[in-house]
C-alpha positions, 0 to 999 in steps of 0.5 A: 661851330666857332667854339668846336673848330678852335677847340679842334685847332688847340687840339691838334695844335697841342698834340703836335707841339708835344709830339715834336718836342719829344722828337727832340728829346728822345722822350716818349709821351702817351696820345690817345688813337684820336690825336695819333691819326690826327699827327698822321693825317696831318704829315701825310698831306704835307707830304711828310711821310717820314714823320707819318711812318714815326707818329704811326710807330709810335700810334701802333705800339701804344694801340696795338689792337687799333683798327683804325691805326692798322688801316692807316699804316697800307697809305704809307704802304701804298705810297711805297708801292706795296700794294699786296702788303697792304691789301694783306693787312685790310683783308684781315681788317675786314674780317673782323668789320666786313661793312667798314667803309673805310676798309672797303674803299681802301680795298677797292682803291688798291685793287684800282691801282694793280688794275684789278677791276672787278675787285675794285668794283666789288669793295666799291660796291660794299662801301656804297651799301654801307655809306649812309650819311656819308654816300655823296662823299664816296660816290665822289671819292670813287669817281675822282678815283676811277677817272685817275686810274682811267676807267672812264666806263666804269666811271661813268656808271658809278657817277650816273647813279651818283647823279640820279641820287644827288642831282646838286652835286657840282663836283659829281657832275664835273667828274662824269662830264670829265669820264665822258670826255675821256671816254670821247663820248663828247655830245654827253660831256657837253650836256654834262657841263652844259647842266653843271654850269646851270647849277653853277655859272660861276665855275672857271674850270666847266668853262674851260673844259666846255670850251675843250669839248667844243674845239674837238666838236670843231665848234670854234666859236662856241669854244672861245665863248666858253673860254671867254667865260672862264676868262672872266671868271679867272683872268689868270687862267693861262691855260684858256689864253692858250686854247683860245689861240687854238680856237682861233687859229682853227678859224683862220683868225691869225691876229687874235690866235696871236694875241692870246698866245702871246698872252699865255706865253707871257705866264712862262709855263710850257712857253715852248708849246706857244713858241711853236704856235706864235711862229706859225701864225706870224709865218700865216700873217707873212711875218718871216722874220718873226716867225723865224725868231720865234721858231728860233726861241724853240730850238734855243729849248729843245734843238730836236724840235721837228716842228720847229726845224719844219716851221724855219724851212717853211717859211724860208720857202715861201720867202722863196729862199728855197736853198736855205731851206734845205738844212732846216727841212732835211733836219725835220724829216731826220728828227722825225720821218714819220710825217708826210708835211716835213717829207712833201715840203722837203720834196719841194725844197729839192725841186726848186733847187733842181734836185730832181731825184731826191724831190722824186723819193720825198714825195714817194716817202712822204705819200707811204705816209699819208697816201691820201694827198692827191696834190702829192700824187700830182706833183710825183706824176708831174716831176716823172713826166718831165724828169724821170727818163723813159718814164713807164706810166703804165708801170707806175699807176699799176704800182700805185693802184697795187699798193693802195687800191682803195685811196681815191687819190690812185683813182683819180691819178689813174683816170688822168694817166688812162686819159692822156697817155692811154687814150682810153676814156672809157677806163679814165671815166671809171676810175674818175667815177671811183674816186668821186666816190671815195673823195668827192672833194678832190674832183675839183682839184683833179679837174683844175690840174688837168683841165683836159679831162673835160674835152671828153664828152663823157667825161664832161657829161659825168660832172655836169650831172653830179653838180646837176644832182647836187642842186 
């Protein structure tokens, strides 16, 4: 094996060096079909199309009838995004072999990059038929090359049958755990990986990935397990350091989240992101001024960084610096009005500075967005009550219940309007009923805002046999 491999080396290091001084003397030399697709394959992965196209040339001039020559010819057609020309040139190729794997693949990868499918399917399928020795490899090759083109489904059907065939295979499980968490069919991806890394333990990037489908199984603890292990298998995985503070931040675990993202960010690669997230855990630790000089660090990159405009507003608000929140807050509703946390905290900016109607119409915007926040809810009826003049309640649950008639934090906002300003608990209990049953989560918040539902016995009869039920 020694001797073939430093033969093969001398080879291709020959035709080279000759191929490149005739280059330079505007000579013509003679290669045989079997150095030219050497040349060739050597230029195109080292990205040297242009010298590709030349060898080529010269490949096709010399060996006009070579097949092999031909086939290669649709890589640097398809490199320039002529992928009509270069099927032409296979359909006639195949004509002449219709069992030609090469061929075949080369159809089947075209027709997956104009999105035809079913056409991809059918070459796939011929290759495979005639794969022989060489099955593994372009099960593989099919695979990796549905996953990048973003047919997860199809995907996965080609690599479980790889799988059942080859069930040592680290790569073909990796691309269908891959497939399965793209298609987010999470609990298989997990198993996959889970299988994979039985095979192999020491495989940084199963780590990684596992740790990946963990966090969005909301398994935190898993997930940082997972990426410790990649950790320490490749101590230089930035990427791990990165998800890993995820992890933790989920878990409300600041300090560590800080520490990994910290660590991340000292790599330099998309420092932006871990800017971002190193600000909000400093401003979770109560850390202002490192909060702000990260958030800071942020806008220096990007200046039309909502996130971080939001991030400087917040914190000044909990610093109760309430005017100078103001211009970061107004700037991140600006940059981006289409989510509701920017409009609600800008809402509360306005209200402590006694803006009252702006405070009003933020947290009328930011509820169109997320209708859902039952704290919104409260505060709107709130600042009505006690700054909106000739305030008609009636008027305003009936809009709300008209506009979103199926949120349950209308239903609770409307028991509590029928209770105290319509006198009505029969109607205050049936649509108390109606949001518990639709968010049960938020009853505790609308009895602990308004504590004088339970002074109606019905009311109170209610929730004392729900807990009642649920023990």
């Amino acid at each position: 094996m020694q001797d073939y491999l430093q033969g093969n080396f001398e080879e291709i290091n020959d035709a080279l060096e000759r191929f490149e001084f005739m280059t330079n003397t505007n000579r013509e030399y003679y290669f045989d079909v079997h150095q030219i697709e050497n040349l060739f394959d050597f230029y195109v992965e080292d990205n040297r199309f242009d010298l590709a196209e030349k060898v080529l040339k010269i490949g096709l001039k010399q060996h006009p009838q070579a097949q092999s020559l031909q086939v290669k010819s649709t890589i640097l057609l398809s490199e320039m995004g002529l992928y009509d020309d270069a099927l032409k040139i296979l359909h006639n190729q195949v004509k002449m072999d219709a069992n030609s794997t090469e061929i075949n693949m080369s159809i089947g990868w075209l027709n997956l990059k104009k999105g035809h499918i079913e056409k991809a399917k059918e070459a796939f399928k011929i290759t495979l038929l005639n794969a022989n020795e060489e099955k593994e490899s372009f099960f593989l090759d099919i695979g990796f090359s549905l996953n990048q083109e973003g047919f997860y489904t199809e995907a996965i059907e080609i690599l479980k049958q790889a799988n059942k065939e080859f069930i040592d295979n680290e790569n073909l499980l990796f691309e269908l755990a891959f497939a399965y968490d793209k298609a987010e069919e999470i609990d298989l991806g997990i198993e996959t990986y889970q299988l994979l890394l039985d095979l192999n333990p020491f495989f940084d990037n199963a780590w990684y990935n596992l740790g990946i489908l963990f966090n969005k199984k909301s398994k935190f603890s898993k997930a940082i397990n997972a990426y410790e292990y990649s950790l320490a298998l490749n101590p230089h995985h930035q990427e791990s350091y990165f998800n890993m503070g995820n992890s933790y931040a989920n878990l409300n675990q600041f300090e560590l989240a800080l520490e990994n993202y910290l660590t991340h960010a000292s790599y330099g690669i998309d420092s932006i992101i871990a800017y971002q997230y190193i600000g909000e855990c400093w401003e979770q630790l109560n850390n202002s001024e490192y909060a702000i000089r990260f958030y800071n660090l942020v806008l220096q990159t990007n200046p039309e960084s909502a996130e971080a405009w939001y991030g400087i507003g917040t914190t000044l608000l909990s610093t109760k610096l309430y005017k100078e929140s103001l211009t970061p807050l107004s700037e991140a509703v600006k940059l981006n009005p289409n989510v509701s946390d920017f409009w609600f905290a800008y809402a509360k900016a306005c209200y402590k500075t006694k803006q009252y109607k702006k405070a009003i119409a933020s947290l009328e915007k930011g509820i169109t967005i997320d209708p859902e926040e039952i704290s919104a809810w409260i505060d709107l009826l709130q600042l009505h009550l006690k700054h909106s003049k000739k305030f008609d309640y009636i008027s305003f649950i009936d809009n709300a219940l008209n506009n979103y008639p199926t949120i349950g934090a209308v239903s609770y906002i409307a028991a509590v309007v029928y209770y105290k300003f319509a006198s009505d608990k029969e109607l205050a209990l049936c649509y108390l009923k109606v949001g518990k049953k639709r968010e049960p989560d938020d009853l505790n918040v609308i009895i602990s805002e308004f504590p004088e539902l339970l002074n109606s016995k019905e009311i109170l009869k209610y929730i004392h046999n729900k807990v009642k039920n649920l023990k």
